[in-house]
Every structure is written in C-alpha cells, then in structure tokens.
C-alpha positions as CSV (number, residue, x, y, z in Angstrom):
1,X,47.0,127.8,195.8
2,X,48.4,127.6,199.1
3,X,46.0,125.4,200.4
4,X,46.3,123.1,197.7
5,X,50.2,122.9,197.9
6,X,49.7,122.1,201.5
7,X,47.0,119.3,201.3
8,X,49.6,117.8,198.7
9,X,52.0,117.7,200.7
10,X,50.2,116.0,203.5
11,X,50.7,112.9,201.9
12,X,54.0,111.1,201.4
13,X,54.9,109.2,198.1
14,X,53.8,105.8,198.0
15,X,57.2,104.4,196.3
16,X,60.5,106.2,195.5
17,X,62.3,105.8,192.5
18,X,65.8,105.1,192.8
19,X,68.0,105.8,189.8
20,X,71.1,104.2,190.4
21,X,73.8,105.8,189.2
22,X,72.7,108.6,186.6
23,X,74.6,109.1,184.0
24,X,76.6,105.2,183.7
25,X,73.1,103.4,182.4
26,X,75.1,101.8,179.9
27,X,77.4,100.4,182.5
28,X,75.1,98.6,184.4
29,X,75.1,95.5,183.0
30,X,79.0,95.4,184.2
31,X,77.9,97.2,187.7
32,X,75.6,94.4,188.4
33,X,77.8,91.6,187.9
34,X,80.5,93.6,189.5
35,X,78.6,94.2,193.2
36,X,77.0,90.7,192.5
37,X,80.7,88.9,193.1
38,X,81.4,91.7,195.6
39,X,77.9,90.6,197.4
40,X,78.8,87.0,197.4
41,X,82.7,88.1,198.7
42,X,81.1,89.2,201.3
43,X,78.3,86.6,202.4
44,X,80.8,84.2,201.8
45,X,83.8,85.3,203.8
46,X,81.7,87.1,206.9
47,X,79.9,83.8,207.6
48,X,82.8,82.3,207.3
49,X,84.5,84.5,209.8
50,X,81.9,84.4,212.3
51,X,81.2,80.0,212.0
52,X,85.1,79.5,212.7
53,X,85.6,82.0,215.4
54,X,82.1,80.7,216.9
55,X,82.7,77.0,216.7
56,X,86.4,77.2,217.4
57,X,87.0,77.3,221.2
58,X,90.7,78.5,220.4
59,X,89.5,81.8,219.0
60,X,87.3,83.0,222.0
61,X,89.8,85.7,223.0
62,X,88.1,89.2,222.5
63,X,90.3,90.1,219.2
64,X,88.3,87.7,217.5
65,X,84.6,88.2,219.6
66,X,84.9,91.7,218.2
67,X,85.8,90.1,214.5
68,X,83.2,88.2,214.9
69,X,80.5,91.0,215.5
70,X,82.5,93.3,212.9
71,X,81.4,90.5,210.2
72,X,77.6,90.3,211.6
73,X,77.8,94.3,210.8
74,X,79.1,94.1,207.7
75,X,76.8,91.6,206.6
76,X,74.0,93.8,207.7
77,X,75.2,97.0,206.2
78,X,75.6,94.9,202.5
79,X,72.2,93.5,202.9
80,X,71.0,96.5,203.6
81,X,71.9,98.2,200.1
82,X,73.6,95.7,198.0
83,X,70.5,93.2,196.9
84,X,68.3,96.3,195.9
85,X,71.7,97.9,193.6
86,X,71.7,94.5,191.6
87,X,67.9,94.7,191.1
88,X,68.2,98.2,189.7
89,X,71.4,97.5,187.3
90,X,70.1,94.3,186.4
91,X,66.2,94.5,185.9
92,X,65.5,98.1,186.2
93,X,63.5,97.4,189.1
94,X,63.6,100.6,190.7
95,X,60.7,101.4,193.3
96,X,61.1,101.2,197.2
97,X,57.9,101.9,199.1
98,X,58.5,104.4,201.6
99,X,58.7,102.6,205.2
100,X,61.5,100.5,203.3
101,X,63.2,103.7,201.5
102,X,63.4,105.0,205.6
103,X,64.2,101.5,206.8
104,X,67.0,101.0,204.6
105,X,68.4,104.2,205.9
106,X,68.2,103.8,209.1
107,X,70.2,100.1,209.2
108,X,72.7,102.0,206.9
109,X,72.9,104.7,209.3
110,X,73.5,102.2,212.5
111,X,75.5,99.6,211.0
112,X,78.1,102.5,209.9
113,X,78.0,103.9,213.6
114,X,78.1,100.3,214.7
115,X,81.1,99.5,212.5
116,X,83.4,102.7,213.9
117,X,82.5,101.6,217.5
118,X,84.1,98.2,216.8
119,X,86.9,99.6,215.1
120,X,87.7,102.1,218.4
121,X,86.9,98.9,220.6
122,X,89.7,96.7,218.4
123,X,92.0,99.4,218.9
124,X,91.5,99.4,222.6
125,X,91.8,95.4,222.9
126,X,95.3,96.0,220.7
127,X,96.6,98.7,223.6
128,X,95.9,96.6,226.1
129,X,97.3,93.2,224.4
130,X,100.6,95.3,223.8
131,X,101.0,98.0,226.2
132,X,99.4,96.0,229.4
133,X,99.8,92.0,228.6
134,X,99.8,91.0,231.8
135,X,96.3,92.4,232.5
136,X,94.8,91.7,229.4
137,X,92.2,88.7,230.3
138,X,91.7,90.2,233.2
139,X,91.1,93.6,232.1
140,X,89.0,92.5,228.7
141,X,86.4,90.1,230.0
142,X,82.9,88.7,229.1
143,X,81.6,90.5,230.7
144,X,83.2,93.7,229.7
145,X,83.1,93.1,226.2
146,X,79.9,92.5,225.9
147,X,79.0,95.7,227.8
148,X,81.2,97.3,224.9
149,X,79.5,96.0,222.0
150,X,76.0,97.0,224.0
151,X,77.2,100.6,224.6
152,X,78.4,101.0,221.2
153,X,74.5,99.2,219.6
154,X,73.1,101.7,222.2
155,X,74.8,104.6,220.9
156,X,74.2,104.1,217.4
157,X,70.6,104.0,218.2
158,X,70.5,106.5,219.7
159,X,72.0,108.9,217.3
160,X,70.7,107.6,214.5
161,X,67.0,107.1,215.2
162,X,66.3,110.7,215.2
163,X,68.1,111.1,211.9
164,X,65.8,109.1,210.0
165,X,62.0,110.0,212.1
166,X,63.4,113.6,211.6
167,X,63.2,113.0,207.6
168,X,60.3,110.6,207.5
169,X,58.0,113.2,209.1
170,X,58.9,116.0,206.7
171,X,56.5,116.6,203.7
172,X,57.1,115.4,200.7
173,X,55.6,116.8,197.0
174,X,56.7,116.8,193.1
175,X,59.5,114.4,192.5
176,X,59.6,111.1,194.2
177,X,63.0,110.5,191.8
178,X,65.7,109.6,194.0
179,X,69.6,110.4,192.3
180,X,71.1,107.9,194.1
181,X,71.4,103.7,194.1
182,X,69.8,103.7,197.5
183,X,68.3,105.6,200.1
184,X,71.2,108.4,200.8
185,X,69.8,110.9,203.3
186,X,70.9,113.7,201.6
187,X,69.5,112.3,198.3
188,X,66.0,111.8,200.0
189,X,66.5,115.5,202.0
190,X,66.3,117.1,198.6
191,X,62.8,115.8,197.5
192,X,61.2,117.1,200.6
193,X,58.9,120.2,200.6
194,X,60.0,122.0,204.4
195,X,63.6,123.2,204.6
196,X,65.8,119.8,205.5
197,X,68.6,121.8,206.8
198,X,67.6,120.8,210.5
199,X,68.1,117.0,209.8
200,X,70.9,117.4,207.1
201,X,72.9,119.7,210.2
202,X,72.3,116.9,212.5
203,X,73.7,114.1,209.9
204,X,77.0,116.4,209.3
205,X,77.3,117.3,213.5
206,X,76.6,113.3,214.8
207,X,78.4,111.7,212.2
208,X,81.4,114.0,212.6
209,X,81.0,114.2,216.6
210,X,80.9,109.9,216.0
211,X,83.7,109.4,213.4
212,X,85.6,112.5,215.2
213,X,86.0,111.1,218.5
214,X,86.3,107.7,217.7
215,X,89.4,108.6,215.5
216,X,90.5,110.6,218.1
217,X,90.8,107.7,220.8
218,X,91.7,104.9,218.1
219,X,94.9,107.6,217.3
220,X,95.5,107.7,221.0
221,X,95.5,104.3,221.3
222,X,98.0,103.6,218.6
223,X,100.2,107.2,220.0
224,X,100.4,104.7,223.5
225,X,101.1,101.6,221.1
226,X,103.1,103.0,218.8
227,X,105.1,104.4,221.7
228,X,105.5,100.6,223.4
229,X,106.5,99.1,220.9
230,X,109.5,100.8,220.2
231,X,110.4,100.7,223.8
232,X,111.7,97.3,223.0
233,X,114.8,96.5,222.7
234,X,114.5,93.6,220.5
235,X,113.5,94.3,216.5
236,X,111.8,90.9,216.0
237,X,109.4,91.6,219.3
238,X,108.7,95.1,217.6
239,X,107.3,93.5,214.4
240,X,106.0,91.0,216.0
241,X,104.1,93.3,217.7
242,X,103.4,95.3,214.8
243,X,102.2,92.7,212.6
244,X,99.4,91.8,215.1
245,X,97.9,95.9,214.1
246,X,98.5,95.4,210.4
247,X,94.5,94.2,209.8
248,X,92.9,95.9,212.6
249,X,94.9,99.6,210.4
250,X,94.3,98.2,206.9
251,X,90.2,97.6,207.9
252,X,90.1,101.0,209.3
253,X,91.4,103.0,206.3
254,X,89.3,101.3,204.5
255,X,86.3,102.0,206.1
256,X,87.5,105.6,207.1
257,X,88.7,107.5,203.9
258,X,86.3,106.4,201.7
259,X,83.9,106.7,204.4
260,X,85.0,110.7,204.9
261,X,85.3,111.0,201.3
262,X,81.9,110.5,200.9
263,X,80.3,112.4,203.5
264,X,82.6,115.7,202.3
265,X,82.6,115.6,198.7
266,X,78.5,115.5,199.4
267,X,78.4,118.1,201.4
268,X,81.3,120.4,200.0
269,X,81.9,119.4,196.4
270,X,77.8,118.8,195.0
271,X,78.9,121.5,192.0
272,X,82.3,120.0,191.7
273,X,82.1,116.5,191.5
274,X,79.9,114.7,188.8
275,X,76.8,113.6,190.4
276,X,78.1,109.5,189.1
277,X,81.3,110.1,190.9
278,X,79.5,110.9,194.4
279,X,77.3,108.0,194.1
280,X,79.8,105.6,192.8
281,X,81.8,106.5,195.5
282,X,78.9,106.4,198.1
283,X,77.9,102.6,196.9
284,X,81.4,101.4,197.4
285,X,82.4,103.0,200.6
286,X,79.0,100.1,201.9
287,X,80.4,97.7,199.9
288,X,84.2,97.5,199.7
289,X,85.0,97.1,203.6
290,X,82.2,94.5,204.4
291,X,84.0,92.2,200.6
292,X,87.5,93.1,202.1
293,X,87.5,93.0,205.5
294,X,87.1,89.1,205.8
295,X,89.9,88.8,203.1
296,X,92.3,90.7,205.0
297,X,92.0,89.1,208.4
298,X,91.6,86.0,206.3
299,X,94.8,86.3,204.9
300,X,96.8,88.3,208.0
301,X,95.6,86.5,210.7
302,X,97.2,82.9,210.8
303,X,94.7,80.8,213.2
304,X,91.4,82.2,211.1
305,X,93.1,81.6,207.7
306,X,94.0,78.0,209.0
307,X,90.6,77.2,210.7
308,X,89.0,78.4,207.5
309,X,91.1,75.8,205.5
310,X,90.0,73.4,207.7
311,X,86.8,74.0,207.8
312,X,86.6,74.3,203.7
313,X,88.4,70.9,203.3
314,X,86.3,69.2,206.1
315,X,83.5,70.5,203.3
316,X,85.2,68.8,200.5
317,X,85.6,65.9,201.9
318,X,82.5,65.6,203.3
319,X,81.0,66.2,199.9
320,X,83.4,64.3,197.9
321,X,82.7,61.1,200.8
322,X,79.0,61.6,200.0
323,X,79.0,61.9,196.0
324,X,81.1,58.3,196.0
C-alpha cells in the first residue's frame, strides 16, 4: 500500500484544474467582462505611460523612469493572471499544464516583490526631491537608478525563486483541482502529498520580511518628508509640496492593503472567510493597481496627463488625415 502511494506520487499531474471562483459560477459571465475592461484599462494606460515617458525627453527625470518601470511591472503581473481568468469565466477553459501552473506563480511572485521595491524607490526619489533639492540630480543619477531597479529585480529573484522550486519538487497525488482563479501558492500547497509547511513558512516570513521593511523605510521616508514640509513657512509651498506625494500614497495603498488583506485573511481567516471572498479578493489585489495606477498618475500628474493628450490627438489626427 505504501509502495503504491509512493510510486503515485512520483509523478506530478500533467494539467491543473483551476476553478475560478467556486461558489459565483453564475456570475462569471459578468466576471469575465468585468476583468476583460479591467485588462484592457490596464494595457491601454501602462503602454501609454511608458511610450510618453520614453519618447518624451522632458520626462527623463527619475520620478517618471521609475513610473515607467512600475507600468512594465504591472503589465507583467496582469498578463500573468488576467488572460487565463477570462478564459475560465468565459469558456470554462480551465486546465494549466504544470510548468505553466509554477511559471505563472513564480512571475506573480516577482512582479509583486518587484512592484514594492519601486514603490520604496519612489518614496526615496520624493525625500530627496523635497527634503534635499539641491542635490537631487546629483544624488539620483543614471547610473544610480538603474543600479536600484537592478537591486530590487535581483532581490525578488532571489527570494522568490526558492518559493516556487520548493513547491514544484514536492509530490503531488489525488486532486489536481485547484480552488483558486490562478495558480495561488497556498491553493497549489494544499494538493501536495509531503507536508507544505516548509514552503508555506517561507511565503509568510519573505513576503512579510519584503513588505515589512519596505513599509518600514517608505514610512521613514514620508516621517523625514512629512516633517520638511511643514518646516515651511509658506502654505502654498506646503501643498505644493504635498500634492507632488498624492499618487506615489494613493498607488501604494492600493497595492498595500489589499495586498496584506490577502496574504492574512489566507493565512488567518481560511474558516472564517467564504472561500469566494478570499479568492475574489486575491484576483483583484493583481488586477486593481496595475488598471488604476496609470489612471491616477494620469490624472495627478500634469506633464503625463498632457503628453498623453497629445499623443492621443496626434493619433486622431493622424487617422482622421489618412481616412479623408
């Protein structure tokens, strides 16, 4: 019996089934449309984000070089999940063969610990635009921006690599029904034979030693901010001043409480929580801040939001010159 358990669990399941979200089936018609237009939000505004910032040589300062690799993210981490949720509300095309299943997992895993790098890296340019002016070209150049961004690829990598062998190489048997809309480790942990605890520990400890201590610098950072503004004695250079945080804040609590939400009410509140409301809330917290974030430094920002115009009536024109 044992032997036979064993040998079984030798080999690892061709295809997973992904769900979606159990228990809204009649919803899905509404759920597909829904992350469709969320999908296309996001496609849409990121590559818009990133051709204005790169072809504009007045938008090269390293605010909008970390915009622009914040929108390459987000792009990624929608891809990554968003295409496959349609197929499964829409067609009921459920199966993911298991390198993708692990694949998937592993660009949601990086582009998340990508994204909260370039959050704590946006917070950093905004102390040093407000609280050291005078040294800010000189302090955030080229080069050190792009080291940045390399040390913050780097150390998603590295975290999160292990994550997903660590799970890959357990054995699988029985169910190859995954609860979930994508490939959620904790979703995929549970169908495994061995004892996950060893990789689902590790998600919990790196993601909260990640998310911990970047929150603790970006909260630093906007303590020292926070603290130079109101050294100033006029109240039109405090909102000024203000006003140039009020994406960078809004993109970050929107990626970070849902974000936390997420992690805990899976870990803490499995026999609380209906099992739809942890996976609805797990599928937005990839999609919302990728649809939003382009919106809000769209809107916020006045040289994107003006570039963007231009660009989009240079478009029109272009088209409308062509039709006639």
């Amino acid at each position: 019996m044992l032997a036979t358990c064993y040998n079984h669990t030798m080999e690892s399941p061709a295809t997973f089934l992904l769900v979606g979200i159990p228990g809204l089936q009649s919803s899905y018609l509404g759920l597909a449309i829904s992350f469709s237009a969320m999908y296309s939000t996001a496609l849409l505004g990121n590559t818009l984000i990133i051709a204005v910032i790169c072809t504009d040589s007045t938008l090269q300062e390293p605010m909008y070089v970390f915009l622009c690799v914040l929108a390459a993210v987000d792009i990624v981490m929608a891809s990554s999940v968003v295409p496959k949720m349609v197929s499964i509300f829409s067609s009921g095309d459920s199966s993911i063969s298991f390198n993708a299943c692990f694949t998937q997992m592993y660009f949601i895993h990086t582009a998340t610990a990508v994204e909260t790098g370039l959050l704590l890296a946006m917070a950093f340019d905004r102390y040093v635009a407000i609280c050291k002016p005078l040294h800010y070209m000189r302090i955030l150049t080229p080069h050190v921006m792009l080291g940045i961004s390399v040390t913050i690829t780097i150390r998603a990598v590295i975290f999160m690599t292990p994550l997903s062998w660590m799970l890959s190489h357990l054995p699988f048997c029985g169910s190859n029904v995954v609860p979930h809309s994508y490939c959620e480790h904790m979703a995929v942990a549970k169908l495994t034979c061995a004892d996950p605890t060893t990789t689902s520990l590790y998600s919990l400890v790196f993601s909260s030693i990640i998310v911990g201590s970047d929150v603790a610098f970006i909260s630093a950072s906007y303590t020292l901010i926070l603290r130079a503004v109101f050294g100033l004695s006029s109240k039109n250079a405090q909102r000024k001043a203000l006003s140039t945080c009020g994406s960078h804040v809004g993109v970050m609590a929107l990626y970070y409480l849902p974000g936390m939400a997420s992690i805990y009410v899976a870990w803490l509140g499995q026999n609380k929580v209906p099992l739809h409301t942890q996976v609805l809330l797990a599928d937005l917290y990839l999609v919302i801040p990728p649809t939003l974030n382009p919106i809000i430094y769209g809107i916020r920002t006045k040289q994107i939001r003006e570039r963007i115009w231009s660009l989009l009536m240079h478009g029109f024109f272009c088209q409308s010159t062509q039709g006639s």
